[in-house]
C-alpha positions in Angstrom: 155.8 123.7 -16.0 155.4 126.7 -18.3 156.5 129.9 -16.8 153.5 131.8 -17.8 151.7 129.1 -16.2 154.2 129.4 -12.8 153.6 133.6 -13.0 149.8 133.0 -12.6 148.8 130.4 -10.5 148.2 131.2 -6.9 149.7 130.9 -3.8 147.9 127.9 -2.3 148.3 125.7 -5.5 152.1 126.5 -5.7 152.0 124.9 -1.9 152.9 128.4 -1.0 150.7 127.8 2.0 153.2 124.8 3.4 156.6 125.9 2.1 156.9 129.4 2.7 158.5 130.6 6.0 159.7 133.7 7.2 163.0 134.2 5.9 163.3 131.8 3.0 161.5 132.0 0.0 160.2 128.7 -2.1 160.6 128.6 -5.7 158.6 126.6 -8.0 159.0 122.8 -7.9 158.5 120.6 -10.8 157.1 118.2 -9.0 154.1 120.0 -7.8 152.6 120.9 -4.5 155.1 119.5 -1.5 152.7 117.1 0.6 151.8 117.6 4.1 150.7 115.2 6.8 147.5 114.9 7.5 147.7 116.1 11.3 149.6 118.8 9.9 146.8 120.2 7.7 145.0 123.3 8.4 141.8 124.7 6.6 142.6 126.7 3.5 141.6 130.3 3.3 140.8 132.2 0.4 144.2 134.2 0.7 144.4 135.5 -2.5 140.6 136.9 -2.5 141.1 138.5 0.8 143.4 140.6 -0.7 141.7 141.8 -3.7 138.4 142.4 -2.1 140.2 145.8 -0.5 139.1 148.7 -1.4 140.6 152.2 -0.7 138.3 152.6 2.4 138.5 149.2 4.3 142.7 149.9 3.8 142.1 153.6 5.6 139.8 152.3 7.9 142.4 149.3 9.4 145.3 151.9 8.8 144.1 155.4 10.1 143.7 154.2 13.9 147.2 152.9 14.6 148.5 155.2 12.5 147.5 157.8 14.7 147.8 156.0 17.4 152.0 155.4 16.1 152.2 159.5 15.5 150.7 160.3 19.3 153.6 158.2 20.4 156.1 160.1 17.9 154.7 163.0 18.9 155.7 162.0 22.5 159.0 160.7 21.5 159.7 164.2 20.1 158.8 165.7 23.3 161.0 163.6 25.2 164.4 164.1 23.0 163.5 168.1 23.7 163.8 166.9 26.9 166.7 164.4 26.9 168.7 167.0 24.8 169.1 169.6 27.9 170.5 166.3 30.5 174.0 166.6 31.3 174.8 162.9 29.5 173.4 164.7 26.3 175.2 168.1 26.4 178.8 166.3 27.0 178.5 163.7 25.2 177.5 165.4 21.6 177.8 162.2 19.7 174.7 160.3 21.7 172.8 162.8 19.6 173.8 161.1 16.6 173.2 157.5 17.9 169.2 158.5 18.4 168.5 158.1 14.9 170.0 154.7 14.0 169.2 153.3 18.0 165.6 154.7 17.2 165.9 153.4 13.3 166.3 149.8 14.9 162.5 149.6 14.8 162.6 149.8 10.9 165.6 147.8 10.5 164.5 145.2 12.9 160.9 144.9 14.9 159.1 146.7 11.3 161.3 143.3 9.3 159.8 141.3 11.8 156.4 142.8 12.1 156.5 142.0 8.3 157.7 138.6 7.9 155.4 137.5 11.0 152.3 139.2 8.8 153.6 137.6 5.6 153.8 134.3 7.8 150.5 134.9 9.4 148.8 135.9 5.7 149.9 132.7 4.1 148.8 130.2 6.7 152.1 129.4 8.2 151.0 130.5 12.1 147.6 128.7 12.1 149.4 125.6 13.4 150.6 126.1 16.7 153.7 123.9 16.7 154.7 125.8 13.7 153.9 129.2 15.3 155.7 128.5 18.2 159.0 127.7 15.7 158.1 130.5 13.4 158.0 133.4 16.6 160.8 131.5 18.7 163.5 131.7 15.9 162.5 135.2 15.1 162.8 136.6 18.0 166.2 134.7 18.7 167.1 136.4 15.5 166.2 139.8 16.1 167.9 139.9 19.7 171.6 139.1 17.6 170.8 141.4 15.1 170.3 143.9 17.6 173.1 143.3 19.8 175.6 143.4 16.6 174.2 146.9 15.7 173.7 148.1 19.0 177.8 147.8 19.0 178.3 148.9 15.5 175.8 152.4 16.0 177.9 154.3 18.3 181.3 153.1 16.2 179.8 155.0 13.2 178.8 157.8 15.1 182.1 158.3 16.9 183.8 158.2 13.4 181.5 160.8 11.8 182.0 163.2 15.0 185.6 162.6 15.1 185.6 163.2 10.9 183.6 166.4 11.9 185.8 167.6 14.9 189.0 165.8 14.8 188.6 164.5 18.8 187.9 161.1 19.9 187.5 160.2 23.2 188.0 156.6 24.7 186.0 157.4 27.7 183.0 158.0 25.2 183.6 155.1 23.4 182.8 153.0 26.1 179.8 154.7 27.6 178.8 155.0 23.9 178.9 151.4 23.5 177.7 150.4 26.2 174.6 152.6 26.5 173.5 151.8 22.5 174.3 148.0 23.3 171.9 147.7 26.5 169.6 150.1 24.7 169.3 147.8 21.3 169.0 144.5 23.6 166.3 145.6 25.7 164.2 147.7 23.3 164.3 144.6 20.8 163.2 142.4 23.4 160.1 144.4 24.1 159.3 145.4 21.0 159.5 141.7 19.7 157.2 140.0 21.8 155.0 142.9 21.2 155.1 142.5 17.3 154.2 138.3 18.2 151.0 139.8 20.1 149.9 142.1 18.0 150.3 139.8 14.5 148.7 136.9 16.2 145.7 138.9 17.7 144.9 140.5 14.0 144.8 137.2 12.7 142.3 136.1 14.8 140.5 139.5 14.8 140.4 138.6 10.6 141.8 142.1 10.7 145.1 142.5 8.0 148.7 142.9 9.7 150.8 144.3 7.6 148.0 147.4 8.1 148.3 147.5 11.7 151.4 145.7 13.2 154.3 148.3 11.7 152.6 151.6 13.3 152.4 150.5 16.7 155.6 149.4 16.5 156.5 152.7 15.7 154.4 154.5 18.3 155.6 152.8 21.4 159.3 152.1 19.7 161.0 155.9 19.6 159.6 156.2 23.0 160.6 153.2 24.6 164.5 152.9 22.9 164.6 157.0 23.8 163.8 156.1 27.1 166.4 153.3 28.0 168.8 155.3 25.9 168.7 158.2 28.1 167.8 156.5 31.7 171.0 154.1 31.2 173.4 156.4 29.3 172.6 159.1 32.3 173.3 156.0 34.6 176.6 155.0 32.5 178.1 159.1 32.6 177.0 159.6 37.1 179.4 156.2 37.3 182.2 157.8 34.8 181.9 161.0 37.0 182.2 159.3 40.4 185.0 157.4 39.3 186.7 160.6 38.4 185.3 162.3 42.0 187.3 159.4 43.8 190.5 159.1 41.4 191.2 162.8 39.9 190.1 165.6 43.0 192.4 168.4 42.6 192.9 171.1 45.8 191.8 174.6 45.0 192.6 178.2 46.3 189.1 178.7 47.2 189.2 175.6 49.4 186.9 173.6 47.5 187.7 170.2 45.5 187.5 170.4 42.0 185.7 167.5 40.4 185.2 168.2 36.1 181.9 166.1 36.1 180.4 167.1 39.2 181.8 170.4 40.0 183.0 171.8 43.2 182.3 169.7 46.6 183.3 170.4 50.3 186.5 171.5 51.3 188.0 168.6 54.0 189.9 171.7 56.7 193.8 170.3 56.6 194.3 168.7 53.5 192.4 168.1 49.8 191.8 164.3 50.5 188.5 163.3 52.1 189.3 160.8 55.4 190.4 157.8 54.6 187.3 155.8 55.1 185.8 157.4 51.9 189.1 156.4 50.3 188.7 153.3 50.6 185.1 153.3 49.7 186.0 155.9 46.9 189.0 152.9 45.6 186.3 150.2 45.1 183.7 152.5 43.5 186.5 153.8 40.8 187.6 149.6 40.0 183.7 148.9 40.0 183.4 152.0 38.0 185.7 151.6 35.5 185.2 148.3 34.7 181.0 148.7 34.4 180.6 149.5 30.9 183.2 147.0 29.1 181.3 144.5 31.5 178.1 145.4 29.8 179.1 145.1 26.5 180.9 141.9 27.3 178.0 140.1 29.3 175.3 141.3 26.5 177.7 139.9 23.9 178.5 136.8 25.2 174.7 136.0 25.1 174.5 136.2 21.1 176.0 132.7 21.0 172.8 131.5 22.8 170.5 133.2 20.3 172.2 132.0 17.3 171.7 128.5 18.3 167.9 129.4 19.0 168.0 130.8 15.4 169.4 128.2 14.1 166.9 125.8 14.7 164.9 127.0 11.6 166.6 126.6 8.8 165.3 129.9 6.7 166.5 131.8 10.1 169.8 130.7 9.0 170.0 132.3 5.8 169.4 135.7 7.3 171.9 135.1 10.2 174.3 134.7 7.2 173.3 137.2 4.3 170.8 139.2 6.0 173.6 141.4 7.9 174.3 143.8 4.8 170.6 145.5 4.4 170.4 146.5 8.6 174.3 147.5 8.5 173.6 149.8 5.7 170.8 151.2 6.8 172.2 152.2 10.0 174.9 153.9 8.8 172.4 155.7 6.6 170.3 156.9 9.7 173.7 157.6 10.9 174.2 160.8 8.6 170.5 161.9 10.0 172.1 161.6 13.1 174.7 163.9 12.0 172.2 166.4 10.9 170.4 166.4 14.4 173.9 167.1 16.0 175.1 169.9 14.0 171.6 171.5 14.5 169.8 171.0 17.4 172.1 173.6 19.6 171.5 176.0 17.3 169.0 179.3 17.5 167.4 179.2 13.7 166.9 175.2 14.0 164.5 176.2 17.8 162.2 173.1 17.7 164.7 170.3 15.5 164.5 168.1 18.5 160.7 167.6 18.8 159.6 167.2 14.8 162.7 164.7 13.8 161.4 162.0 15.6 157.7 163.0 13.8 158.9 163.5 10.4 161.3 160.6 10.3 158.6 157.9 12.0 155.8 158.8 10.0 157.8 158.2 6.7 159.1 155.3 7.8 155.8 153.8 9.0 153.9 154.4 6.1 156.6 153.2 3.8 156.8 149.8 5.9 153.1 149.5 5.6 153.0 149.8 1.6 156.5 147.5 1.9 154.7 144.9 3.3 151.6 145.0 1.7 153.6 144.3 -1.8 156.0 141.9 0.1 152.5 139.8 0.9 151.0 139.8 -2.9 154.0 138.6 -4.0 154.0 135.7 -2.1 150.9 135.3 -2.4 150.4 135.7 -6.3 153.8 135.3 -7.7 157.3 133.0 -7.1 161.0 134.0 -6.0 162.5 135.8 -9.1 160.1 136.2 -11.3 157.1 139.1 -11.3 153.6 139.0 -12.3 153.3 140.0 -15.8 152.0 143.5 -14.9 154.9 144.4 -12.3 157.1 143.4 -14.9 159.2 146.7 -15.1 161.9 147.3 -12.5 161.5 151.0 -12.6 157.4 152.0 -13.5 156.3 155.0 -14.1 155.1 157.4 -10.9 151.5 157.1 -12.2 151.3 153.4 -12.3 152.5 153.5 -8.5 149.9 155.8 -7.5 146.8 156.5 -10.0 145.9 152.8 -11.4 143.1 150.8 -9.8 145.8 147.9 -9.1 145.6 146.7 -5.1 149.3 148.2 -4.6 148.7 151.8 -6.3 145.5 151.8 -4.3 147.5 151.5 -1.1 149.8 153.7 -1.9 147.3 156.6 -2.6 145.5 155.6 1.0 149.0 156.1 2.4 149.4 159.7 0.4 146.4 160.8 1.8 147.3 160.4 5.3 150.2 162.8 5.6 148.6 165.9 5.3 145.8 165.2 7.7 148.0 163.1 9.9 150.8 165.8 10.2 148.4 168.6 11.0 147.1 166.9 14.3 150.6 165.7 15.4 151.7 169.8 14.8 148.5 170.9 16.9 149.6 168.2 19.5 153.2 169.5 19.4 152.0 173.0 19.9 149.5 172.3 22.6 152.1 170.6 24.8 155.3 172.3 23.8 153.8 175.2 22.0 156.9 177.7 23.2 159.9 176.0 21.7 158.5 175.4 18.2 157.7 177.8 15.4 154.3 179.4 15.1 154.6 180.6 11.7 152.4 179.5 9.2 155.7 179.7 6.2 157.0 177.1 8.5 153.8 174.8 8.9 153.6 174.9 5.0 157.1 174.0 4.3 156.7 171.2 6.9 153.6 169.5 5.2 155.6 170.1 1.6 158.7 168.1 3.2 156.6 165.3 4.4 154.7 164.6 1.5 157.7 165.3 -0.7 159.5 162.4 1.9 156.8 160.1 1.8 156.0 160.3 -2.2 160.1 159.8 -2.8 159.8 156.5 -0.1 156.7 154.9 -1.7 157.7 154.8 -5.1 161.1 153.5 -3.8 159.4 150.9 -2.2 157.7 149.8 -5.5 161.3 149.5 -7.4 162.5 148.0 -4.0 160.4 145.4 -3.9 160.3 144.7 -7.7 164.3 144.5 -7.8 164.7 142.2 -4.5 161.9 139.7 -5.5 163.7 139.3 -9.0 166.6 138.3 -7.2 164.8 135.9 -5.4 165.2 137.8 -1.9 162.8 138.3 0.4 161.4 142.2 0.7 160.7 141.9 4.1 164.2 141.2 5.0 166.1 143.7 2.4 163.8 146.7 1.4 162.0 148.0 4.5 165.7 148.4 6.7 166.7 150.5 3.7 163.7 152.6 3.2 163.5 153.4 6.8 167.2 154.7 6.6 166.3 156.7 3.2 163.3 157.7 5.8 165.7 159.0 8.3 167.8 161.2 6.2 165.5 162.6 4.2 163.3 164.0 6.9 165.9 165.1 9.1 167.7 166.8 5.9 164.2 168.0 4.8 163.4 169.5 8.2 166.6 171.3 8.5 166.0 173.1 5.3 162.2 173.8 6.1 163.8 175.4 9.7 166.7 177.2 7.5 164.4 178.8 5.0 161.7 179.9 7.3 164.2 181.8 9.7 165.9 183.0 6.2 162.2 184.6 5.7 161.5 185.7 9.3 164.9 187.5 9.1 164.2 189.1 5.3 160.9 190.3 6.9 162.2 191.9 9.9 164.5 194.1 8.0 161.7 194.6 5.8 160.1 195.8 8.3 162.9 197.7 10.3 164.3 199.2 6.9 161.8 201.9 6.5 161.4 202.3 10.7 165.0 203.4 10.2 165.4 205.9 7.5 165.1 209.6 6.6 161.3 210.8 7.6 
């Protein structure tokens, strides 16, 4: 078959339609079209066509609802880490500030991959037959629950090194809430969000509604505030155990006749000795041993399931392939959101940074959802137009120019500029929300609005062209970009709006303070 031939002939007549599943990509056989049975056949769609018939409006229009609908719920996330932030869990434990963004990045690395391969799936026929559906979702979802587990363990490793690198401490007590926490709070939040991405894919599809436009924002929206949630309900749960278990096996007698507990402070004064009576010892014995032993048992229990889910996985054969190669794009990506992290923990205590708490979530989701939209979107047309390493004649160069990406009247630059478009708008209600609700613990200066937009266009422009070279790169090694490109961008995502947003806080209190002595400078001299 001539490979000019191979570059241009679509998806259905490269039997796209009946080889292609999530996970694995086909390449071109010689022989032709791989037959199907009969019972097995489903009526072809114009696939192709229904991508090309887009125009710049119908994209907004399918977009601009769960977008906003994902930035209500960032917007909400935000509101809640202000929150969290001030919990006793939060203020001891420094480094849980530094899990949020990779634990919250989990929805890029993981439910946004699968919210794009079940679209890509969905796009190219492969869920319109329900036995293959219910192979397709079921090995997914196994999938997604090991991947989760594996980084829910690895998260709070990396954070612990970068604090201890930063302070020179490292405490084994906070390992083990740390672990245990981020563990539960991966496991759960991927189960939810999983089944979720299933409902949402398979409803658009039969709504004839696109999607890779619709199913990565609502992932995003309830995501950050659902893995924020079970982060902070079950890491508060994890450090009350940690300081009962210290009540009952560390009091220490005081002058003032009060017993000194660290984690709980003082509590009553038994008259003749420091020991409570001995039926709360006993009581107080159990409690430590249950308490001590709570968190490994988590981690254990949680980990001893992954076997299960492998052997779920491994029931479709492209599933496999990720199980073994896929580990390196999430791994990296976390410890890329890890650095973020980093950022948020060295800043968010601080005066000049008032506010860090509520826009990181913001800045960092709505890069990353936007991004994973245009991801997809690319991810789809090239399986739908094009084989596994090698590009459609006009996507032939690895690194285009900026204009191509976003001023042609290709389907992709299209997208793109749709996706540009949004931030500005998108940004401004999400700021007039954050100041409605939590208007006293966020700057009200317009230098700081302005600097705020520039960073998140500046974040989004830098992420979509990425994703263009991404995507180019990956399906010319004949990998799939739904598996490798959007759990990197989402990292980049992560630590360039946390970076950005700590400058935009630095410079506009560097101004605020060269004003006020502007202003107090003449107050103050000779009259």
């Amino acid at each position: 078959m001539d490979g000019t031939e191979t570059r241009q002939r679509r998806a259905g007549e490269l039997g796209l339609r009946y080889t292609l599943s999530t996970g694995r990509l086909p390449r071109a056989s010689e022989d032709g079209p791989l037959s199907v049975p009969e019972s097995q056949r489903v009526s072809p769609k114009p696939l192709g066509t229904e991508l090309s018939r887009e125009t710049a409006l119908s994209i907004g229009l399918q977009v601009i609802v769960p977008f906003m609908f994902a930035g209500l719920g960032l917007s909400g996330a935000g509101i809640l880490l202000s929150y969290f932030q001030h919990w006793p869990v939060f203020m001891e434990v420094k480094d849980l500030l530094t899990l949020v963004p990779p634990l919250v990045g989990l929805k890029g690395n993981l439910e946004m991959t699968l919210a794009s391969r079940l679209s890509t799936a969905a796009n190219t026929g492969q869920m319109d037959d329900p036995r293959e559906q219910h192979g397709v979702i079921s090995s997914n979802l196994a999938l997604i629950q090991v991947q989760a587990t594996v980084v829910g363990f690895l998260a709070p490793l990396a954070a612990l090194l970068l604090g201890a690198l930063s302070t020179g401490e490292l405490d084994f007590e906070k390992v083990k809430l740390l672990c245990a926490s981020s563990v539960i709070t991966a496991f759960l939040a991927a189960f939810a969000l999983g089944m979720l991405m299933v409902c949402i894919v398979i409803g658009a599809r039969k709504l004839g509604v696109n999607p890779d436009n619709i199913a990565t924002p609502i992932a995003a929206s309830l995501g950050d505030l659902i893995t924020l949630s079970i982060l902070a309900f079950f890491s508060s749960f994890f450090y009350k155990h940690k300081a009962e278990q210290q009540s009952t096996s560390g009091l220490e007698c005081s002058d003032t006749g009060t017993v000194s507990v660290s984690a709980l402070g003082p509590a009553p004064y038994h008259p003749g000795s420091c020991l409570p009576p001995p039926i709360f010892n006993s009581m107080g014995d159990s409690q430590s041993s249950y308490s001590r032993y709570l968190t490994p048992l988590v981690c254990i229990g949680l980990m001893a399931l992954t076997p299960v889910w492998v052997l779920i996985a491994r029931k479709n054969p492209p599933i496999v392939k990720i199980l073994k190669f896929g580990w390196f794009p999430i791994i990296l990506a976390m410890v890329i959101s890890s650095f973020g992290g980093l950022i948020l923990n060295k800043t968010i205590s601080k005066e000049q940074y008032k506010g860090m708490a509520i826009f990181t979530p913001i800045i960092c989701g709505v890069g990353g959802n936007l991004v994973a939209i245009q991801t997809s979107r690319i991810s789809t047309y090239l399986h739908m137009w094009s084989t596994p390493g090698v590009l459609p004649l006009w996507m032939k160069k690895f690194w285009p120019n900026p204009c191509s990406t976003f001023c042609t009247s290709e389907i992709n630059s299209m997208s793109a500029r749709v996706l540009l478009f949004l931030v500005i708008p998108g940004h401004l209600i999400f700021l007039y929300v954050i100041y409605l609700v939590e208007g006293h613990l966020v700057p009200n200066s317009k230098t700081f609005v302005v600097f705020y937009l520039l960073a998140g266009l500046i974040q989004v422009t830098i992420l979509l062209y990425l994703a263009e070279v991404m995507v180019r790169l990956t399906w010319h090694q004949a990998l799939d970009p739904d598996n490798h490109c959007i759990p990197y961008l989402t990292g980049l995502g992560d630590l360039l709006g946390t970076g950005l947003l700590a400058l935009c806080f630095l410079i506009s209190w560097l101004l605020s303070e060269a004003e006020l002595d502007g202003i107090l400078e003449p107050a103050s001299g000779p009259p």
